[in-house]
DSSP file (Angstrom, degrees, kcal/mol; ACC not computed):
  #  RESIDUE AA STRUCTURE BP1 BP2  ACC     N-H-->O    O-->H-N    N-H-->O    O-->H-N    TCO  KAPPA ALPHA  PHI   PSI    X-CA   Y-CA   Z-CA
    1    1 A X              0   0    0      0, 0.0     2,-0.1     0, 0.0     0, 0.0   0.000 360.0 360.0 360.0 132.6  -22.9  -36.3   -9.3
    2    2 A X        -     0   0    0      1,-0.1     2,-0.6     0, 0.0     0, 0.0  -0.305 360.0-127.4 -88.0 177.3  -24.6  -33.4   -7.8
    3    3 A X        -     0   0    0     -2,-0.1     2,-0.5    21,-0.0    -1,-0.1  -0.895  17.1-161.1-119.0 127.0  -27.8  -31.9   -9.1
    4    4 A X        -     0   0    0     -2,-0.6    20,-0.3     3,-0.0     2,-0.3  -0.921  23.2-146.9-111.6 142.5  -27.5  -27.6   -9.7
    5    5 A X        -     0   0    0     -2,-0.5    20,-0.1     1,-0.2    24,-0.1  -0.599  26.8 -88.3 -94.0 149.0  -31.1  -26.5   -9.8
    6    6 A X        -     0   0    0     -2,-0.3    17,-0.2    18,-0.2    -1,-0.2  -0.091  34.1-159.3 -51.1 165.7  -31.8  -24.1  -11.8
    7    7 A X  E     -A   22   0A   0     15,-1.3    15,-3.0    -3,-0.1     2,-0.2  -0.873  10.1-168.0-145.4 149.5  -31.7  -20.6  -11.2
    8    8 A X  E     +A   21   0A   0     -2,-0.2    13,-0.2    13,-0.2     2,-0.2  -0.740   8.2 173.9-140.0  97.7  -33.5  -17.9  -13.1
    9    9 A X  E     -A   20   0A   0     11,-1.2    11,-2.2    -2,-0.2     2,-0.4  -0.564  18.1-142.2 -99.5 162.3  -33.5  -14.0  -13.4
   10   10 A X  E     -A   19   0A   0      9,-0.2     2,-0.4    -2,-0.2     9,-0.2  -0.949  12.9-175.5-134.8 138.6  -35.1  -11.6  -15.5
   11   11 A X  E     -A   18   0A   0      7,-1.6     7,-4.0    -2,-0.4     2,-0.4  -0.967  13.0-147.0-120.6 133.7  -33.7   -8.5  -16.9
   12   12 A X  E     +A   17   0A   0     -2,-0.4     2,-0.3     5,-0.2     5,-0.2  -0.902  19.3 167.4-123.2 152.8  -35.7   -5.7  -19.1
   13   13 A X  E >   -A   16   0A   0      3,-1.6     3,-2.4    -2,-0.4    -2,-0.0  -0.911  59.5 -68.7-142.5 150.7  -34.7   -3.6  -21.7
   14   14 A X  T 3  S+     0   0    0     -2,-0.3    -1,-0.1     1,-0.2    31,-0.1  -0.106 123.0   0.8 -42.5 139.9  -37.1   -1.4  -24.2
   15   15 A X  T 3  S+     0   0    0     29,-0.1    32,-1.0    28,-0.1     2,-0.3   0.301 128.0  54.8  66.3  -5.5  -38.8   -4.4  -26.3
   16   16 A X  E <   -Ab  13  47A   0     -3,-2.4    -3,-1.6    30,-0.1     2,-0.3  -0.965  56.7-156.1-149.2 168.4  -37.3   -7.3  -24.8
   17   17 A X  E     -Ab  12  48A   0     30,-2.0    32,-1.8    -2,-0.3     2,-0.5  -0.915  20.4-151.1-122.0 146.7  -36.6   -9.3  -21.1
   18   18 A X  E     -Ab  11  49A   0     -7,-4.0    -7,-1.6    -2,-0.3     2,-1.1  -0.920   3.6-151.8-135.7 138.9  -33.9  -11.5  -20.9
   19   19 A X  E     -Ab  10  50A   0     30,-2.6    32,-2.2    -2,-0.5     2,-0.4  -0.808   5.8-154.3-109.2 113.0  -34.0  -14.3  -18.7
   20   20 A X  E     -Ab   9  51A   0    -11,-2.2   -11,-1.2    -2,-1.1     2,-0.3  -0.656  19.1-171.7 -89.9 128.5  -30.5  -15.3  -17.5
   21   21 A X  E     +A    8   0A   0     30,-2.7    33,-0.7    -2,-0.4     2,-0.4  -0.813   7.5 173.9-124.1 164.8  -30.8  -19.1  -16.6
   22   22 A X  E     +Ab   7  54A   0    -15,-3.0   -15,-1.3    -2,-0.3    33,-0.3  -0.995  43.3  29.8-152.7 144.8  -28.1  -20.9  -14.9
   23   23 A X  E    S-     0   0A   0     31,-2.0    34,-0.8    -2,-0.4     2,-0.5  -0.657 104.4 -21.1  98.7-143.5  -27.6  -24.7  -13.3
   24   24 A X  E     - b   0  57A   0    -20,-0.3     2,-0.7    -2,-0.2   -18,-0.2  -0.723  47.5-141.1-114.4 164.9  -29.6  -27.5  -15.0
   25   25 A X  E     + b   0  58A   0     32,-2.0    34,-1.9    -2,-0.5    37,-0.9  -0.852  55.3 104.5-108.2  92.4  -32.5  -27.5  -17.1
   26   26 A X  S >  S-     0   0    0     -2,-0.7     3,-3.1    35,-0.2   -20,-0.2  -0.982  80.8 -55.9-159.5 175.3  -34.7  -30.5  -16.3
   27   27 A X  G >  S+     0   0    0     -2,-0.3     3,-0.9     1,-0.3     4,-0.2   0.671 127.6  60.5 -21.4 -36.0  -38.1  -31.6  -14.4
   28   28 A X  G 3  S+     0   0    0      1,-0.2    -1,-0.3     2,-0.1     4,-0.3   0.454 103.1  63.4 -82.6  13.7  -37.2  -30.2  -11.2
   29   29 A X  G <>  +     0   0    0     -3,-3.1     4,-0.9     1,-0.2     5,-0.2   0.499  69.4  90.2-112.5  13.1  -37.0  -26.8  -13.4
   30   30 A X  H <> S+     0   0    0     -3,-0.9     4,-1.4     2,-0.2     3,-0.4   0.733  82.6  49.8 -80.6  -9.4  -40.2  -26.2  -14.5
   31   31 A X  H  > S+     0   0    0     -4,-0.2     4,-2.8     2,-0.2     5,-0.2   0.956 114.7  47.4 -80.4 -64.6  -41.7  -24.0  -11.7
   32   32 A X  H  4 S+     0   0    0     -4,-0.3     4,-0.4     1,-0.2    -2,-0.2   0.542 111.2  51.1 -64.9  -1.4  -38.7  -21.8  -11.8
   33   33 A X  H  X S+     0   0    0     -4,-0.9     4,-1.7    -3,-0.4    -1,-0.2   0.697 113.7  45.8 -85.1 -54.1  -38.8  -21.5  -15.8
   34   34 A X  H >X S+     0   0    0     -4,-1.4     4,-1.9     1,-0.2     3,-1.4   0.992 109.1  52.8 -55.8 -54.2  -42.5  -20.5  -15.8
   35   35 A X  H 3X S+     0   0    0     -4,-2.8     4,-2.1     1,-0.3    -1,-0.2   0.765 108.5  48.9 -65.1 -16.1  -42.2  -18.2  -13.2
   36   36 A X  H 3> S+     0   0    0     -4,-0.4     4,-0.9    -5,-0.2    -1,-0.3   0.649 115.8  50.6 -81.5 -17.7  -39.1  -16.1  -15.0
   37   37 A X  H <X S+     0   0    0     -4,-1.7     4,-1.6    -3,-1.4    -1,-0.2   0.856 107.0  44.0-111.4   1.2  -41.2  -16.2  -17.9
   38   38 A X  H  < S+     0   0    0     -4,-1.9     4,-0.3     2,-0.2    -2,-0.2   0.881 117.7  51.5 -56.8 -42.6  -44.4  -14.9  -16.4
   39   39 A X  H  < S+     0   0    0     -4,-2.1     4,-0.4    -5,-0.3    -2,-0.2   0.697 113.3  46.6 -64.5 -15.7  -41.9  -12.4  -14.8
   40   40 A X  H ><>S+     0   0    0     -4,-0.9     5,-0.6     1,-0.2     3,-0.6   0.827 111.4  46.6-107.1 -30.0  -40.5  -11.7  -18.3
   41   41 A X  G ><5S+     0   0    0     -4,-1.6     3,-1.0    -5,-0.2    -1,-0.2   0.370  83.0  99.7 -82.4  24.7  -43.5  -11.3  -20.1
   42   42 A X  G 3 5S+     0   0    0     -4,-0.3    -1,-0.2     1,-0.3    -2,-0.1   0.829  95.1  38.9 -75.7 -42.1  -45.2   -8.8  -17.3
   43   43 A X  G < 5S-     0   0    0     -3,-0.6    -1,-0.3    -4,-0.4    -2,-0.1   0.568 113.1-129.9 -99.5  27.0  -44.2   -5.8  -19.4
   44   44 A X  T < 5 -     0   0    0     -3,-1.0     2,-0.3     1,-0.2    -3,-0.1   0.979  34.8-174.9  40.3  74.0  -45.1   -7.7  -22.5
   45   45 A X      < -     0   0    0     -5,-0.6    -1,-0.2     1,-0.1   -28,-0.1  -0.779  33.7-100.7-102.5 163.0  -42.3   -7.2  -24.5
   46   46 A X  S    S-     0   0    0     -2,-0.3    33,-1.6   -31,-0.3     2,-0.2   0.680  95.4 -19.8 -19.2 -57.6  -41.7   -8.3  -28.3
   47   47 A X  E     -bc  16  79A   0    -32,-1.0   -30,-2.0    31,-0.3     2,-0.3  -0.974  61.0-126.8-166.3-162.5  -39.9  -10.9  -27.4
   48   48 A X  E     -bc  17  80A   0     31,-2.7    33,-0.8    -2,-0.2     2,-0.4  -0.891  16.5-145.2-132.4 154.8  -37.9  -12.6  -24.8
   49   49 A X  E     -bc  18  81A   0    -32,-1.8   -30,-2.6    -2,-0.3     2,-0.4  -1.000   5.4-153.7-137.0 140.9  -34.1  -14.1  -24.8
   50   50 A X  E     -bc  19  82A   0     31,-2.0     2,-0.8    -2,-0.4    33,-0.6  -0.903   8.4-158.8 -97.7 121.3  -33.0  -17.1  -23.0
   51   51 A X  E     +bc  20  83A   0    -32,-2.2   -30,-2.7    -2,-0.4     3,-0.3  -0.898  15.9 177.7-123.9 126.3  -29.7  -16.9  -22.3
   52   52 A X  E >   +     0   0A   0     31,-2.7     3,-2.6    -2,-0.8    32,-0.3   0.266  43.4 123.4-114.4   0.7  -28.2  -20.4  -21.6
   53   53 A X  E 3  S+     0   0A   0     30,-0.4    -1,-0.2     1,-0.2    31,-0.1   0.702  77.2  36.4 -71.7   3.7  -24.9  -19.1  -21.2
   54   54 A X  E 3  S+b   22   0A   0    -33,-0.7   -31,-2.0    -3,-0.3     2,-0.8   0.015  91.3 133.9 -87.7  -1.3  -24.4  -20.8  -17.1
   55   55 A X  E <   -     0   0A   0     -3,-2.6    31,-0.2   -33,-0.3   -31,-0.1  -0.670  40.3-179.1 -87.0 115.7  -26.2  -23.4  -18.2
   56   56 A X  E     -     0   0A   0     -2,-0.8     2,-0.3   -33,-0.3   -32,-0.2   0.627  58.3  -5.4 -66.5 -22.1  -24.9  -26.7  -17.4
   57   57 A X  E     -b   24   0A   0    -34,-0.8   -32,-2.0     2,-0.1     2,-0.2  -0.926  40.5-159.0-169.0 162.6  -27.2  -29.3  -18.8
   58   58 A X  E     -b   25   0A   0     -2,-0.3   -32,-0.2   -34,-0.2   -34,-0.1  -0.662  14.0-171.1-152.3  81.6  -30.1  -29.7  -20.5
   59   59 A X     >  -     0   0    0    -34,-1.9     4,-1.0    -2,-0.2    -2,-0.1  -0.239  46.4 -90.6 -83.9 175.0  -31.9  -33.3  -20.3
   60   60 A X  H  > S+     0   0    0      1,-0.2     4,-0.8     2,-0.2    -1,-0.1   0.240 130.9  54.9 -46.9 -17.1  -35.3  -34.3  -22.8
   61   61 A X  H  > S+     0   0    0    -36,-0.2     4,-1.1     2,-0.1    -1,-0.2   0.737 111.5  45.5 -93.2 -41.2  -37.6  -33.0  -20.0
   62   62 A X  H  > S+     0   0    0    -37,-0.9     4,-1.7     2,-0.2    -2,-0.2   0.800 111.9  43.0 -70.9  -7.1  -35.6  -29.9  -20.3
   63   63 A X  H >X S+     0   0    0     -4,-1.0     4,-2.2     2,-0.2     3,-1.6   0.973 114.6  57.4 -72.8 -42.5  -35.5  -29.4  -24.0
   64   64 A X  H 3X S+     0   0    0     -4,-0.8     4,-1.6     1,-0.2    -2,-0.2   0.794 109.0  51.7 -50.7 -27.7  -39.7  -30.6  -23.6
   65   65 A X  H 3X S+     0   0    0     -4,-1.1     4,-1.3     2,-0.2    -1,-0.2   0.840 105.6  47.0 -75.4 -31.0  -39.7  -27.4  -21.1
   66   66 A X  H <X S+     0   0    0     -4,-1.7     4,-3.5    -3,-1.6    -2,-0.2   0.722 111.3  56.2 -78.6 -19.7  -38.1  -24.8  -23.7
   67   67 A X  H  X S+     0   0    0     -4,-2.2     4,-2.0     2,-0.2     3,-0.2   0.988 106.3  53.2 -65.9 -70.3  -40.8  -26.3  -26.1
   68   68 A X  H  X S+     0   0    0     -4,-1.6     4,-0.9     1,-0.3    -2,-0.2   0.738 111.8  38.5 -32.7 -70.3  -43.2  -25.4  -23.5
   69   69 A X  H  X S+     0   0    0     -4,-1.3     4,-2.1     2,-0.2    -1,-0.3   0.636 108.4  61.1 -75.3 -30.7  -42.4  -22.1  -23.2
   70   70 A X  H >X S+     0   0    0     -4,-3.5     4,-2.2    -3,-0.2     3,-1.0   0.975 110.5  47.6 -24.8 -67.3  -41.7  -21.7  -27.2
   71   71 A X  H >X S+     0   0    0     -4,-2.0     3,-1.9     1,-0.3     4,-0.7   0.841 106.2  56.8 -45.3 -97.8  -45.7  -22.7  -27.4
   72   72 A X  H 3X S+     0   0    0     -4,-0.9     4,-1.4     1,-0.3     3,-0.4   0.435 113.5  42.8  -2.3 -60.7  -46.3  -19.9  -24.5
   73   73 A X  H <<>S+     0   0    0     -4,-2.1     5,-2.1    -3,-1.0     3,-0.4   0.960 113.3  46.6 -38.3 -71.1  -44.5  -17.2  -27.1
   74   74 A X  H <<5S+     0   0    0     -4,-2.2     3,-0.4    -3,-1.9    -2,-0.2   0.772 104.9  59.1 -60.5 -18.0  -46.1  -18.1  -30.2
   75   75 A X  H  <5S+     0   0    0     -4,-0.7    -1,-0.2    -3,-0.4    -2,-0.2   0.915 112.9  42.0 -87.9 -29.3  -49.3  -18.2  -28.7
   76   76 A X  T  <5S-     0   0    0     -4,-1.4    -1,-0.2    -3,-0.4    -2,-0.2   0.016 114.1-109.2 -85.5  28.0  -48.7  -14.3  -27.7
   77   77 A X  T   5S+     0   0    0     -3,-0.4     2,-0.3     1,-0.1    -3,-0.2   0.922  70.6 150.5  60.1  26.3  -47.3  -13.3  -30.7
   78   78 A X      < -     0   0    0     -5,-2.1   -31,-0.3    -6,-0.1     2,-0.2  -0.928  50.4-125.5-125.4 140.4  -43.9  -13.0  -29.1
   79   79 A X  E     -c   47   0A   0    -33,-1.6   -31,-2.7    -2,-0.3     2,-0.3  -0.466  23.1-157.9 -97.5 129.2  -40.6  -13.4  -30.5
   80   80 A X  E     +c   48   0A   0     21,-0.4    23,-0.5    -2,-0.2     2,-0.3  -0.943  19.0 176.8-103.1 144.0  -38.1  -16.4  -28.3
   81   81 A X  E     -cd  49 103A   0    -33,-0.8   -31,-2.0    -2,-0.3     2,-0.2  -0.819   8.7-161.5-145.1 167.5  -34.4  -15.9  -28.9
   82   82 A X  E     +cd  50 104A   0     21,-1.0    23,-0.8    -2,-0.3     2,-0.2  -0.898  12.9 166.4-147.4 168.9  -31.5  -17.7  -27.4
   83   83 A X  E     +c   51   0A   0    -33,-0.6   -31,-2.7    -2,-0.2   -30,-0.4  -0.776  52.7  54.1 178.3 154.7  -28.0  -17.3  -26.9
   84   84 A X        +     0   0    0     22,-0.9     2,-0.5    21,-0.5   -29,-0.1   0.243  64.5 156.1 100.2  -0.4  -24.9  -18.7  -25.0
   85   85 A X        -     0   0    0     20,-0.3    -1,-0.2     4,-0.1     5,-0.1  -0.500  40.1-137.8 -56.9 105.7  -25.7  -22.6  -26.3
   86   86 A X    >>  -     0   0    0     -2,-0.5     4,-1.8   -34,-0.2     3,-1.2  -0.178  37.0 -90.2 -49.2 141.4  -22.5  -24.4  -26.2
   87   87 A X  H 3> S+     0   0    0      1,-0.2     4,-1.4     2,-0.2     5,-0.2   0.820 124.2  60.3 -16.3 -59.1  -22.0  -26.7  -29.5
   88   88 A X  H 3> S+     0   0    0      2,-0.2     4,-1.2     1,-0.2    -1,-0.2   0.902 120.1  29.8 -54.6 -37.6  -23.9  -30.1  -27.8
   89   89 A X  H X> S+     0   0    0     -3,-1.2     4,-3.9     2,-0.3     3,-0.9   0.984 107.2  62.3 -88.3 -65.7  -26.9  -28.0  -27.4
   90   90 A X  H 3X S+     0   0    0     -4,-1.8     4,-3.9     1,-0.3     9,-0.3   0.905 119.6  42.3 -15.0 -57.3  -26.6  -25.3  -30.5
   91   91 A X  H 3X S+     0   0    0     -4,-1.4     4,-1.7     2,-0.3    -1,-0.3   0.759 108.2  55.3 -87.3 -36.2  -27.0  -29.4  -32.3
   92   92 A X  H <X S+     0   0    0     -4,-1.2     4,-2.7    -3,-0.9    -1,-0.3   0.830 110.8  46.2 -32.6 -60.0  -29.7  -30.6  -29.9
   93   93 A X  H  <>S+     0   0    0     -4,-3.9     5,-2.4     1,-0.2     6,-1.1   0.858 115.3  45.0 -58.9 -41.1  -31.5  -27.5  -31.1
   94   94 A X  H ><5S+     0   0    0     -4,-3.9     3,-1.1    -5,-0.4    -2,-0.2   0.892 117.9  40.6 -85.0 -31.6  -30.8  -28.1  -35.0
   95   95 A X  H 3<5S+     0   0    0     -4,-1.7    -2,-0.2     1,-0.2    -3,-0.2   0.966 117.5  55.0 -94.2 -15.7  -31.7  -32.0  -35.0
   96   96 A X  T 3<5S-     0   0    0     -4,-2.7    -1,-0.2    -5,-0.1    -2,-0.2   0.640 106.1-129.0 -39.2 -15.3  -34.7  -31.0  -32.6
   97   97 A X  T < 5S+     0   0    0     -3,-1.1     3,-0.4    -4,-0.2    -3,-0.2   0.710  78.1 124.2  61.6  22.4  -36.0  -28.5  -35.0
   98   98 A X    >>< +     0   0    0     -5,-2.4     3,-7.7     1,-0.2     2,-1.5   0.963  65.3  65.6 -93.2 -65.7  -36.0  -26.1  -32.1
   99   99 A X  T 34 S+     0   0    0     -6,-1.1    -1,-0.2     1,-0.3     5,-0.2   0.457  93.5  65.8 -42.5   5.8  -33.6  -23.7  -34.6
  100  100 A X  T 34 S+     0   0    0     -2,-1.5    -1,-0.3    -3,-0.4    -2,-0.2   0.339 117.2  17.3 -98.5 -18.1  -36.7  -23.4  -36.8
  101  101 A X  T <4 S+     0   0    0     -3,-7.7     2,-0.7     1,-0.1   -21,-0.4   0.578 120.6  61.0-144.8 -15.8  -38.8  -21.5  -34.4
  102  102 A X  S  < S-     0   0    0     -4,-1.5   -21,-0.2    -9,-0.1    -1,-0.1  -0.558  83.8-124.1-114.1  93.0  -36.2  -20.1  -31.8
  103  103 A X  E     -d   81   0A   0     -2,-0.7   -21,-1.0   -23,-0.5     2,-0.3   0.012  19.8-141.6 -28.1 129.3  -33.3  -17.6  -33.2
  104  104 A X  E     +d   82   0A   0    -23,-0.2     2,-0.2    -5,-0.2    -1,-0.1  -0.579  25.4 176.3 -68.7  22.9  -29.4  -18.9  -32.4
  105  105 A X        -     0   0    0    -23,-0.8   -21,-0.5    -2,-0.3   -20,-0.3  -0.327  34.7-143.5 -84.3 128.9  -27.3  -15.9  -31.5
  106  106 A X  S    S+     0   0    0     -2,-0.2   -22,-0.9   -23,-0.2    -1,-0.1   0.820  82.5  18.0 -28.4 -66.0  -23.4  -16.3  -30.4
  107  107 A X  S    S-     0   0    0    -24,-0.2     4,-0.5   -23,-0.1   -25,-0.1  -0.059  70.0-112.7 -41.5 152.5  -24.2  -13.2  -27.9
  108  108 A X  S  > S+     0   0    0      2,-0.1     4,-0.9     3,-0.1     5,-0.1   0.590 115.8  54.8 -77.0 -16.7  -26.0  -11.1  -26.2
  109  109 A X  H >> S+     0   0    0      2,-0.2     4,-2.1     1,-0.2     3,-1.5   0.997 113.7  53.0 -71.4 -61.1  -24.9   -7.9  -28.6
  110  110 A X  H 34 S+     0   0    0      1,-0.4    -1,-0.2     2,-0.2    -2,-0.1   0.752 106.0  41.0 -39.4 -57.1  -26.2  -10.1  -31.3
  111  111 A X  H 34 S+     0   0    0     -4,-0.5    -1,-0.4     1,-0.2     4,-0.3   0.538 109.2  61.3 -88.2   3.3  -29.2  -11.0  -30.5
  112  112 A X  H X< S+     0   0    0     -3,-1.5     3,-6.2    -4,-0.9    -2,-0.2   0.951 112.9  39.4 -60.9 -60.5  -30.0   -7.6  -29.2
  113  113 A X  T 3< S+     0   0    0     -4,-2.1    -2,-0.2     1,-0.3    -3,-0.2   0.381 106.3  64.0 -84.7  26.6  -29.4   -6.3  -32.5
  114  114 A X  T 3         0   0    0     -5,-0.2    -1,-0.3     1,-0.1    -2,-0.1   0.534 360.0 360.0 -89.1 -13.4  -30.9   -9.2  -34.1
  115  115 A X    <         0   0    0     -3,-6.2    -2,-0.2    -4,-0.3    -3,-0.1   0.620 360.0 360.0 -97.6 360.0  -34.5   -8.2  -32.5
């Protein structure tokens, strides 16, 4: 089995970035996870949305990374949203307690007009 690396771009719109992430989410992805979210919080917006829908996996070092970057939010008063979680993940998030501090939306339409 091969290993997809992450990749991570950042898009802004008035009051929010989103950062479209794509491949897998583990230890070899924290340097490219910080840097899209320094890059998404550069115009400081409200808050930021992760959008996991290209995402292939997601191991216990990556869920510890989204944790990471929660922290990184909360500590600036900045809102984290999500969206595109396939079912395995969505459930990963709920028995994690992750759905307690990062909003769930089906969409991107959604969670726009969720912010």
């Amino acid at each position: 089995m091969s290993i997809k690396s992450v990749e991570a771009s950042v898009r802004h719109q008035p009051g929010i970035a989103i950062v479209d992430l794509s491949g897998e989410i583990n230890a070899a992805a924290e340097a490219a996870l910080q840097a899209a979210y320094a890059a998404a919080e550069s115009q400081n917006p409200g808050a930021i949305l992760l959008n996991f829908s290209s995402v292939d996996y997601i191991n216990s070092t990556g869920i510890a990374l989204i944790v990471r970057l929660l922290a990184q939010a909360r500590a600036s008063q900045r809102r984290l949203l999500s969206y595109g979680l396939n079912d395995h993940y969505r459930e990963i998030f709920r028995i994690t307690s992750l759905v307690n501090f990062i909003d769930i939306f089906p969409d991107e339409a959604a969670a726009l007009a969720g912010v």
